[in-house]
Structures are given as C-alpha cells and as structure tokens.
Backbone as CSV, one residue per row, in Angstrom:
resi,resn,N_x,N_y,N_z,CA_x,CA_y,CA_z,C_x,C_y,C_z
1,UNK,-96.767,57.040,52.589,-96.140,57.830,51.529,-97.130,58.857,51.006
2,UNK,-96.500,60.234,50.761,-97.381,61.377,49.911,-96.875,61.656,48.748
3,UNK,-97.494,62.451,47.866,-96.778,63.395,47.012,-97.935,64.058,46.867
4,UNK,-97.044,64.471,45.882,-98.400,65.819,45.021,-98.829,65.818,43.459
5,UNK,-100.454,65.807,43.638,-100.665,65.552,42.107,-101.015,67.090,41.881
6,UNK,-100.381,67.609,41.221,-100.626,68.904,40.785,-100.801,69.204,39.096
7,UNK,-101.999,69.827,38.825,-102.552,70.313,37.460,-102.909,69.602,36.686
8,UNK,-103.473,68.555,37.578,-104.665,67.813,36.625,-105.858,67.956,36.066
9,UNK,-106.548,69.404,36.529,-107.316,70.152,35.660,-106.866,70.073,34.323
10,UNK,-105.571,70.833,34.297,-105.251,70.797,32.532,-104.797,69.845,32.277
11,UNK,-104.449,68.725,32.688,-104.486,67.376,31.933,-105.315,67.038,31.459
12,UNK,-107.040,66.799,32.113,-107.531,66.597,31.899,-108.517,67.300,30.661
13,UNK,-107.996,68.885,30.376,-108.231,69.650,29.456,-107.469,69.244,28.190
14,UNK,-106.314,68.893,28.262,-105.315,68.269,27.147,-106.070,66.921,26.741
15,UNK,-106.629,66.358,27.551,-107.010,64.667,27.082,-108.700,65.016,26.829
16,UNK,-109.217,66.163,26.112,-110.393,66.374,26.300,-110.797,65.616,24.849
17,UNK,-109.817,66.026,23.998,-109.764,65.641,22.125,-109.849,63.970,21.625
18,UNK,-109.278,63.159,23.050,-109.348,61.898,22.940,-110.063,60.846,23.995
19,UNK,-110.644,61.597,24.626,-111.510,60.789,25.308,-112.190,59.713,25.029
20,UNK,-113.607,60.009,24.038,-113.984,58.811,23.754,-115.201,59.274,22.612
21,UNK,-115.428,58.669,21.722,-117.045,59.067,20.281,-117.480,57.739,20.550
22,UNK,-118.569,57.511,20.995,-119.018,56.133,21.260,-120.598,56.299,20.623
23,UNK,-120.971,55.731,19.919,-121.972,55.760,19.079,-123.074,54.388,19.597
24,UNK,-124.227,55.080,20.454,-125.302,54.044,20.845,-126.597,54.162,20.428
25,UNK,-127.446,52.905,20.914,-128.833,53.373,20.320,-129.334,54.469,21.190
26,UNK,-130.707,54.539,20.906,-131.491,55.393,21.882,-132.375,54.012,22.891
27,UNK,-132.556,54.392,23.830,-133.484,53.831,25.246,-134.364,53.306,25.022
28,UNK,-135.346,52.515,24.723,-137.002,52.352,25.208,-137.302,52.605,25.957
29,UNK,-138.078,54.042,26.134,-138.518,54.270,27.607,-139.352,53.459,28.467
30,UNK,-140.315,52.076,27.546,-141.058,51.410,27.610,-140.504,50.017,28.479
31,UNK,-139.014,50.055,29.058,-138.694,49.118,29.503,-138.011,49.422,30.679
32,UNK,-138.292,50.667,31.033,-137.589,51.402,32.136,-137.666,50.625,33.617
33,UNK,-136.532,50.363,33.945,-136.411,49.486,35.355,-136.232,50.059,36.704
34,UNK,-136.870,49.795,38.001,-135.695,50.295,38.764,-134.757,49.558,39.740
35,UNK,-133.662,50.527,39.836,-132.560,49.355,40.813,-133.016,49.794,42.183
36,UNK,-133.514,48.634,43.395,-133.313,48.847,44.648,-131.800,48.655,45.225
37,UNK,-132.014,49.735,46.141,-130.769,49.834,47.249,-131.282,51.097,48.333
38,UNK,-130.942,50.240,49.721,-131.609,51.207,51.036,-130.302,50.911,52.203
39,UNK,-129.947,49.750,51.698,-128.707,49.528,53.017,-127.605,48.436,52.546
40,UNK,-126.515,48.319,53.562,-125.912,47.254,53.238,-124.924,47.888,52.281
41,UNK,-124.463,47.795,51.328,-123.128,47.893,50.358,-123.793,48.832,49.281
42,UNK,-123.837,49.868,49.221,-124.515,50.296,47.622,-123.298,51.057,46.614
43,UNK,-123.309,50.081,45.658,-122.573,49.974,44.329,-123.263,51.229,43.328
44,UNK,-122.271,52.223,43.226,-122.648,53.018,42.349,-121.977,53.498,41.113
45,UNK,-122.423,53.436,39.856,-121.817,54.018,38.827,-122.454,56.019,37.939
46,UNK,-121.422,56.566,38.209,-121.564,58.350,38.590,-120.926,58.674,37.104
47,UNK,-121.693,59.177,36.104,-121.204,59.833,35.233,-121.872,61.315,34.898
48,UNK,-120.588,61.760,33.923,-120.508,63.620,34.108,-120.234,63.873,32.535
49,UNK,-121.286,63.989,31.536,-121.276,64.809,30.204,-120.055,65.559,29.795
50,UNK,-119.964,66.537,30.463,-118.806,67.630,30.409,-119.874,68.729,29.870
51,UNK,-120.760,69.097,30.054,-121.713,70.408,29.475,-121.274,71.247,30.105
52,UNK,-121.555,71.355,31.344,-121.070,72.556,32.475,-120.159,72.846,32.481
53,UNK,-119.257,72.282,31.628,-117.645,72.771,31.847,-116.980,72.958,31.017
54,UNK,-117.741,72.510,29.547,-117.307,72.857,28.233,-117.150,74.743,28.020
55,UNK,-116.668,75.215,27.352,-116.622,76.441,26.982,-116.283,76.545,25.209
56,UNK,-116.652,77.731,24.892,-116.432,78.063,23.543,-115.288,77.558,22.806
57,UNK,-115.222,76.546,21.897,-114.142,76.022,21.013,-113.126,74.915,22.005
58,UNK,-113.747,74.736,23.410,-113.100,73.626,24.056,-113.938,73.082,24.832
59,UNK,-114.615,71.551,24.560,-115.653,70.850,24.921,-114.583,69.580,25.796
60,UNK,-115.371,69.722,26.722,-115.176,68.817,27.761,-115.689,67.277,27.912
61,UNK,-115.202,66.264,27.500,-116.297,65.141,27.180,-116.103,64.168,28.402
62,UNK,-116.002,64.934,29.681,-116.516,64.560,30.679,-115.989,63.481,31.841
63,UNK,-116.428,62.305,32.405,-116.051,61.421,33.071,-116.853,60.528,33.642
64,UNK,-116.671,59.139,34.065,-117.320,58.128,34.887,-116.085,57.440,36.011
65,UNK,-117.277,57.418,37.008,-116.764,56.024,37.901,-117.350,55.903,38.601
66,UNK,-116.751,54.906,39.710,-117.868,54.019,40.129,-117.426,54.269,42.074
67,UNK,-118.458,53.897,42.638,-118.302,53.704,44.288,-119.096,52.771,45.242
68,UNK,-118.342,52.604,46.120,-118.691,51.827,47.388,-119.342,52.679,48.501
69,UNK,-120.699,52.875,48.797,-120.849,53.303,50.111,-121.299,52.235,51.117
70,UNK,-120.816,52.261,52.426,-120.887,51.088,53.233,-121.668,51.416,54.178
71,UNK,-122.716,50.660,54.018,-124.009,51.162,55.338,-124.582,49.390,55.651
72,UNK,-123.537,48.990,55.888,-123.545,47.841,56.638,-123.755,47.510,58.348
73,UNK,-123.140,48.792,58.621,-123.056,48.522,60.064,-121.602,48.102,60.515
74,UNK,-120.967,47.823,59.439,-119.612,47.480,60.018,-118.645,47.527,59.215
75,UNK,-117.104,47.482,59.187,-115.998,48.078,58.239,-116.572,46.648,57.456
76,UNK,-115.940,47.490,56.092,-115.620,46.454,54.523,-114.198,46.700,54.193
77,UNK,-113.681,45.884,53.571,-112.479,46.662,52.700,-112.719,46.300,51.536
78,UNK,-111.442,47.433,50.494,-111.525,46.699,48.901,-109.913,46.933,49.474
79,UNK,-109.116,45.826,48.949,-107.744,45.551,49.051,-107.459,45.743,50.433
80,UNK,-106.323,46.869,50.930,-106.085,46.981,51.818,-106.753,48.173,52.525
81,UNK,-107.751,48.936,52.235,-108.174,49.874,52.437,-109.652,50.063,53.350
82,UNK,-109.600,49.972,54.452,-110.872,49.943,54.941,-112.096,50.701,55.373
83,UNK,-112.902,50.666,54.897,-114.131,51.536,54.356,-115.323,51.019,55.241
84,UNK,-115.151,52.326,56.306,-115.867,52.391,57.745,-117.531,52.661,57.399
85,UNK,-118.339,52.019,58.429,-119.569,52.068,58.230,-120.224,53.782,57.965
86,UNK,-120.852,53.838,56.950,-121.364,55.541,56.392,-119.853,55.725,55.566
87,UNK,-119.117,55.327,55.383,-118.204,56.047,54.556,-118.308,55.669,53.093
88,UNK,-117.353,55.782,52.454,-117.713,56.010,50.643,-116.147,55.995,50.364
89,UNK,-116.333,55.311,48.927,-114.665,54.924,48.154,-115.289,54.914,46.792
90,UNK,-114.474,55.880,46.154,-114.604,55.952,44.690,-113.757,55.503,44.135
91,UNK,-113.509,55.109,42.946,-112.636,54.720,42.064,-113.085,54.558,40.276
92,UNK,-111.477,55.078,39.899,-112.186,54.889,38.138,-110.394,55.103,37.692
93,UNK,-110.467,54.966,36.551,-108.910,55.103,35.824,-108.594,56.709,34.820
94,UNK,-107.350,56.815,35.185,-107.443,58.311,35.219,-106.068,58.032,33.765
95,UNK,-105.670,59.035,32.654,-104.751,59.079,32.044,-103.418,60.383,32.478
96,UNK,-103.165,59.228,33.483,-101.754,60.119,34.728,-100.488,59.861,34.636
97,UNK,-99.378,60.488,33.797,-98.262,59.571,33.388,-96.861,59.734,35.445
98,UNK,-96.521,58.660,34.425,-95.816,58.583,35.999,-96.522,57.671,37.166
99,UNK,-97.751,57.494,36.850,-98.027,56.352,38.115,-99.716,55.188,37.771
100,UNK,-99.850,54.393,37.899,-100.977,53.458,37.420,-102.474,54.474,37.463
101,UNK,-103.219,53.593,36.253,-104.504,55.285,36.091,-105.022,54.793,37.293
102,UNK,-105.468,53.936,38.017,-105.910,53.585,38.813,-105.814,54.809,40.161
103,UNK,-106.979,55.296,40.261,-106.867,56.519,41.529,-108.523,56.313,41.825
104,UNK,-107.816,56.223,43.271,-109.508,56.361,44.262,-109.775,57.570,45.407
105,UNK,-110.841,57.941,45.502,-111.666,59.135,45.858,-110.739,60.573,45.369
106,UNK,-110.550,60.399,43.938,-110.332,61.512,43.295,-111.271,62.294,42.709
107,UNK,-112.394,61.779,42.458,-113.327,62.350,41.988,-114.557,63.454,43.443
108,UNK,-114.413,62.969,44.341,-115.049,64.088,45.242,-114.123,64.714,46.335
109,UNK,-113.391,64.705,45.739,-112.167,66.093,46.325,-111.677,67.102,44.998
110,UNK,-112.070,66.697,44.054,-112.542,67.536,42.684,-113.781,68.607,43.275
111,UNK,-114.798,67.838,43.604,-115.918,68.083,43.883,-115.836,68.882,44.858
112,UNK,-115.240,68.697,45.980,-114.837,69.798,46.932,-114.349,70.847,46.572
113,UNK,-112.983,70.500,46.219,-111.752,71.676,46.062,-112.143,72.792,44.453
114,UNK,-113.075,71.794,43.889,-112.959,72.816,42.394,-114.741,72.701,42.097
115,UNK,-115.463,72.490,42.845,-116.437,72.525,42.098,-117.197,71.805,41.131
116,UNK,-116.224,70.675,40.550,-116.516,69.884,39.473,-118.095,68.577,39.361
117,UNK,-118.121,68.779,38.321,-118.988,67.341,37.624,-120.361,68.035,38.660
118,UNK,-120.773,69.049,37.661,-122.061,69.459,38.606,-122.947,69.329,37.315
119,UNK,-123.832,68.599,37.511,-124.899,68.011,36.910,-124.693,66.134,36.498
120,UNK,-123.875,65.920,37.433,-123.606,64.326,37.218,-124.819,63.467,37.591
121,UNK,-124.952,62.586,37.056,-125.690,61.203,37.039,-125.539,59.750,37.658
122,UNK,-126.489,59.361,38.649,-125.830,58.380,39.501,-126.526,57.219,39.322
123,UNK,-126.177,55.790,38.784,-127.419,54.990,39.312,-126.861,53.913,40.238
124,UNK,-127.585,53.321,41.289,-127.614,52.759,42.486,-127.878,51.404,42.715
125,UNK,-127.245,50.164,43.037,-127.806,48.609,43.215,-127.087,48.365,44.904
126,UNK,-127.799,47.919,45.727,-127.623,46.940,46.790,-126.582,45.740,46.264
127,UNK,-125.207,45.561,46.616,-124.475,44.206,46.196,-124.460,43.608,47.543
128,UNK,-123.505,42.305,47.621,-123.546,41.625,48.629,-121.652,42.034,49.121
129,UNK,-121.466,41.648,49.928,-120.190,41.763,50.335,-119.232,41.010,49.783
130,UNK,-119.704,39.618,49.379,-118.845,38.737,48.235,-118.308,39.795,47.255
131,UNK,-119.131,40.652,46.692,-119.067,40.787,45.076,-117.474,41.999,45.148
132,UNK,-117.546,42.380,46.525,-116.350,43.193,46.732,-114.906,42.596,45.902
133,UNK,-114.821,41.125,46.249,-113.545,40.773,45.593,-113.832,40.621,44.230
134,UNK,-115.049,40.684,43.273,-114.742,40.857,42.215,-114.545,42.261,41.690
135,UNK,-114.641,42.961,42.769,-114.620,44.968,42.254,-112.592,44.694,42.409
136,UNK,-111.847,43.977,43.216,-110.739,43.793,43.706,-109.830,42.948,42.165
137,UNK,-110.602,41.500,42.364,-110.052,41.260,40.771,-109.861,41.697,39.722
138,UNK,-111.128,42.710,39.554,-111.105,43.077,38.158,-109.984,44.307,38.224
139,UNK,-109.616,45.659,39.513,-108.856,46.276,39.616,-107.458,45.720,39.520
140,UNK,-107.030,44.796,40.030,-105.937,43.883,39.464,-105.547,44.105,37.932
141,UNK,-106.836,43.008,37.311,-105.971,42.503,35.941,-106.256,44.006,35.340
142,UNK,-107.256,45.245,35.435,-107.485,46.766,34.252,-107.373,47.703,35.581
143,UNK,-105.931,48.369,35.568,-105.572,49.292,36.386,-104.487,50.515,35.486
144,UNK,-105.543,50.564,34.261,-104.593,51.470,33.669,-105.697,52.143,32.619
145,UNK,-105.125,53.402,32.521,-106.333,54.030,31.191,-105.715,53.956,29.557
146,UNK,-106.598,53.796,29.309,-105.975,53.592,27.571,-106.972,54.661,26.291
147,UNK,-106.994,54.450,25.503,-107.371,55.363,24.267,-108.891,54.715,24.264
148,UNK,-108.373,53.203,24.305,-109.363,52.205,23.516,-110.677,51.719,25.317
149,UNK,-109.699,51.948,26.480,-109.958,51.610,27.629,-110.485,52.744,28.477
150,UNK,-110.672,53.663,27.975,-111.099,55.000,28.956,-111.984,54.496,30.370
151,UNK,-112.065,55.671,31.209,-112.583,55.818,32.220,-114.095,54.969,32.300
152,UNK,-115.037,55.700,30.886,-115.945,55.048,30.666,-116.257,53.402,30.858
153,UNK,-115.464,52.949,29.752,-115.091,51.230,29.301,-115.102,50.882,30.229
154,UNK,-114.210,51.484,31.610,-113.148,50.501,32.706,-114.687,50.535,33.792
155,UNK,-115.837,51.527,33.643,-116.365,51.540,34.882,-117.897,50.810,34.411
156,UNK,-118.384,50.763,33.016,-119.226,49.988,32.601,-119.117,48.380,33.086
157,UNK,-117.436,48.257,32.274,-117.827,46.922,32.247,-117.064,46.136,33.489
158,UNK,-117.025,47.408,34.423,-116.956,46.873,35.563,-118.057,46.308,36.691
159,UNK,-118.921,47.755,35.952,-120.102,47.809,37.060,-121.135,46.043,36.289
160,UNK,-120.627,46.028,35.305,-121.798,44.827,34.284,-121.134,43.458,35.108
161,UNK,-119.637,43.218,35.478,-119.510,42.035,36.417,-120.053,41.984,37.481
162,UNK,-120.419,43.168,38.102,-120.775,43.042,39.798,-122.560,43.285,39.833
163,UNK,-122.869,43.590,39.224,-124.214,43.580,39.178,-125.245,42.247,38.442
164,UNK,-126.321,42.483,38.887,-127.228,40.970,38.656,-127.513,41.581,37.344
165,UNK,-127.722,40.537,35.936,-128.235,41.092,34.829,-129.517,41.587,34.235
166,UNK,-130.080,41.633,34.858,-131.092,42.937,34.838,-130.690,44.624,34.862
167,UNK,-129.971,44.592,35.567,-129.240,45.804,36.265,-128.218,46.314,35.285
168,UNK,-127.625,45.010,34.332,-126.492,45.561,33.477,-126.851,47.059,32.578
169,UNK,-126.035,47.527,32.170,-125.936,48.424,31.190,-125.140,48.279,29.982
170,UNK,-126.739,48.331,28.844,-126.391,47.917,27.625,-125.904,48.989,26.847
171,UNK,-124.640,48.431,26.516,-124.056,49.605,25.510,-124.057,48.984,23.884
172,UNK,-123.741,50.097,23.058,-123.378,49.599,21.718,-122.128,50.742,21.211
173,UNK,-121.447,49.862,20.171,-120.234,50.349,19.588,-119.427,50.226,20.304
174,UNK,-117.879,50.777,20.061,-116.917,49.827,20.335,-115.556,51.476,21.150
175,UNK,-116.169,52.254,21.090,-115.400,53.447,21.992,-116.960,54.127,22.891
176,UNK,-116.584,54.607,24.281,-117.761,54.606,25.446,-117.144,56.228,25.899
177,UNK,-118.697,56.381,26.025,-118.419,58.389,26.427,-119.436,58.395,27.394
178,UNK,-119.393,59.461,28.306,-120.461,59.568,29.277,-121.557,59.866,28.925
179,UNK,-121.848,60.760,27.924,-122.934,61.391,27.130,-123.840,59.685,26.938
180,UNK,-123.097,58.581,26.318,-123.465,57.504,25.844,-124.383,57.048,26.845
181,UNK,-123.338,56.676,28.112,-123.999,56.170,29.632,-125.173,57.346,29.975
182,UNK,-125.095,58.262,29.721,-126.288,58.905,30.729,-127.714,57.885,29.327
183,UNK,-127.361,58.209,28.100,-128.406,57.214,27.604,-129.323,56.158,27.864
184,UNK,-127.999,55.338,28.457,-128.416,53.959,28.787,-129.328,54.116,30.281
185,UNK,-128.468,55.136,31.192,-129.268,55.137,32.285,-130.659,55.311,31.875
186,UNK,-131.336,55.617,30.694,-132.515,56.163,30.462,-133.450,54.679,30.942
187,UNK,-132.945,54.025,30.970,-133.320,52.496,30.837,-134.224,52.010,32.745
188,UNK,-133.657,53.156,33.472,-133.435,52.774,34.261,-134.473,53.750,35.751
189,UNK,-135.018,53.768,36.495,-135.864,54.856,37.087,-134.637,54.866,38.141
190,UNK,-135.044,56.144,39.007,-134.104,56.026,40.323,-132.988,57.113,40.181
191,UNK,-132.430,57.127,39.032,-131.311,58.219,38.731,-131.078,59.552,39.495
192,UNK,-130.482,59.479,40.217,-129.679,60.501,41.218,-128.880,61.401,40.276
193,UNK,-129.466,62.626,40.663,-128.378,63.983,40.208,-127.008,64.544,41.211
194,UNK,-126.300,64.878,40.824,-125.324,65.325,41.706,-125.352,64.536,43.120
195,UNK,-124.815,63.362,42.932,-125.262,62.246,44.287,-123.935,63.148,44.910
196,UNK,-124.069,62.708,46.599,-123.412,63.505,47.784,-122.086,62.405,48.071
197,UNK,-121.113,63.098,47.733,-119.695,62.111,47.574,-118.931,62.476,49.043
198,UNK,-119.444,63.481,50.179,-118.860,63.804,51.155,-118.177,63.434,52.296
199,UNK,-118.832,61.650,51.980,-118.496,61.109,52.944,-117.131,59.991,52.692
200,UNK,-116.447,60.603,51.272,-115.110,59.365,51.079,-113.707,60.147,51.437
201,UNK,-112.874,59.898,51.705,-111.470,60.134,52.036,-111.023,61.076,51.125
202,UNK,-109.641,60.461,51.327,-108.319,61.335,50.850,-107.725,60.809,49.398
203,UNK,-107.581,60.971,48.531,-107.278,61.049,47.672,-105.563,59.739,47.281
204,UNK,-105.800,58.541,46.957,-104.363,57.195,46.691,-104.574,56.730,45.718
205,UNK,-103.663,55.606,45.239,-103.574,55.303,44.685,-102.634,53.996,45.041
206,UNK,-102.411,52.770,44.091,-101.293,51.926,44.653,-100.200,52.042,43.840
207,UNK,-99.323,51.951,44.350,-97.558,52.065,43.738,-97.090,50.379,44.067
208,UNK,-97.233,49.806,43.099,-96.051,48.697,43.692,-96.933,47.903,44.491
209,UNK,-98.169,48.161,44.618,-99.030,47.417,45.578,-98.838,47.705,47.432
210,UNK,-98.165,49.073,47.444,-97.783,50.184,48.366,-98.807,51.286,48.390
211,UNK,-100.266,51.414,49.649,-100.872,52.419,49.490,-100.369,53.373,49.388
212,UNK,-100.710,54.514,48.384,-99.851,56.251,48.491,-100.725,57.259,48.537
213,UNK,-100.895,58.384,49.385,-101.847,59.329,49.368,-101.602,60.170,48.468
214,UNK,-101.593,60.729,47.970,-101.812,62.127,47.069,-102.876,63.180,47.496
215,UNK,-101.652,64.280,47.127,-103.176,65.714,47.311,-103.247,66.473,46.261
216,UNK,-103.940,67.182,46.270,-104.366,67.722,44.949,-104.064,68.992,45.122
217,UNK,-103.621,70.423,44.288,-103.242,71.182,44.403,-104.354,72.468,44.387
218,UNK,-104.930,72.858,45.406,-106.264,73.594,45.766,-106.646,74.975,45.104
219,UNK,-107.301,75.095,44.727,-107.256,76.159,44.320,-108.327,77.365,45.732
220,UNK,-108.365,77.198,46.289,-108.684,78.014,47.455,-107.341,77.900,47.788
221,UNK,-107.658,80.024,48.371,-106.755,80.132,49.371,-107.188,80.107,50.838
C-alpha cells in the first residue's frame, strides 16, 4: 500500500507553538562519558534545536529520534521490516492526523528532499540484538504523539530502556525539547554532528499493523 504525505513542512510549522518548554539543569562537564560503538547494532538517538530553521517571529523548536544501523553482517528486523546489513531505520512519533504518529525513516528523506535538521546532534551505543524487541515493545504500547508525549519524551525514554545505565540520559522537568537533549548530551564525549542517514529506506508507517509506504511531496523538480 502507498499514499501521499503531502505538506508536512507546514504542519510541522503549525505545531512549532506547542512542541515542548522543558526546563533542565546544566551538565557537569566534570563527568563527561563516552559511549562505545564500532560494529554490530548501533542504537542512535539524533536531535535538531530548530536554529537553522527558525526565522524572524517564527522559531522552530525542532525534533528528535532515534535509529538502528545494522553492521552485523547479517539482516535484523524491528517488527516486520527487515534491516539489511549497512542499512539504517529511523523512527520517532510525528503529530499526523489521519494515521498513528508512529513514522519510520522520515526523518532522512527530509534530509534528502529538503535539506533539513542541519546542525543535528547524534549520540551512539553498541546494543545487542535482544534489545531490538524492547525498541518493538515499547513501539507497541507509545505509537502516538501527544502535547504531554512529544517526539522528544517518546525517543528519550525510549532510548533510557534500551541502553545500559550509564549511557542513560538524565533529564529534568516534566515537558522535553531538543534544545534540553542537546544539554544532556553535554554529559557525554563522542557526539556526532549531522550524522549520515543515507543509508535508510523509504519512508512507512503501520496501519492496522499493515506495512504502508508513504512519499513525501518533493520539492525538487
């Protein structure tokens, strides 16, 4: 199945006012960690300020989510979707009426087709292949975006189940903004700028528990 997601730029310009004010401490730079990862499954959580894209009297407060790159040597899946050795699967929750927020590798066909989330922030952990079905569970029971649940919320305290606790990311207060997360990354050495998303698919989502592709409406001619 296809359709077409068309003008989610300005959706995402309309939902700029309610995103998220999340109020945290500042870092100790004095405790700064780093996460290894060289092969095997690397679990990543990618957030984007909105600076570069803010303009005069309309501020952009940005986005997070999270990905699978598989350098295992051999296919993985998350659900039904299988994610070939060197390839990449993003996912995060989007506020999309008409179908679950839940949308994967939407974020680097943005990146392609429009240019977007240029100056984003990446940080990186080695998981095991187990931890896949808890990236699967947790998409189950929080497959929807909310006021209180944003993009942010859904990919923190996603990435805080699948990772060893060292690795977690400590937040404070009770609404989560990217501005917040690039904070916390402060915590952390290793931080990737504009990490290379080139190698994930086509743009789905699930309907009904029915994979569906979607395309995005290009702005190249």
């Amino acid at each position: 199945m296809r359709k077409k997601l068309a003008a989610l730029p300005v959706l995402l310009a309309a939902l700029a006012i309610v995103l998220c004010l999340w109020v945290g401490a500042e870092t100790d730079r004095s405790t700064v960690q780093t996460l290894p990862y060289e092969e095997g499954i690397v679990f990543s959580i990618t957030t984007f300020d909105g600076k570069s894209e803010s303009k005069p009297f309309i501020k952009c407060f940005g986005h997070t989510w999270l990905s699978v790159d598989n350098q295992t040597g051999h296919s993985v899946y998350i659900k039904d979707y299988e994610i070939k050795n060197n390839e990449m699967l993003t996912f995060s929750v989007w506020a999309v009426a008409g179908m679950p927020g839940l949308l994967f590798d939407l974020e680097p066909n943005y990146i392609a087709d429009y240019d977007r989330y240029v100056g984003r922030q990446s940080l990186s952990v080695n998981i095991g292949e187990s931890k896949l079905k808890i990236i699967e569970d947790y998409m189950d029971r929080n497959h929807r975006w909310t006021v209180g649940k944003n993009c942010s919320y859904w990919s923190v305290h996603l990435w805080n189940e699948v990772v060893e606790e060292d690795y977690q990311l400590k937040t404070a207060g009770f609404v989560y903004t990217p501005e917040k997360i690039e904070k916390a990354f402060m915590g952390f050495d290793g931080v990737e700028v504009d990490k290379d998303f080139s190698r994930a698919g086509s743009l789905f989502y699930y309907n009904d528990g029915v994979r569906t592709e979607l395309e995005l409406c290009s702005q190249r001619s």
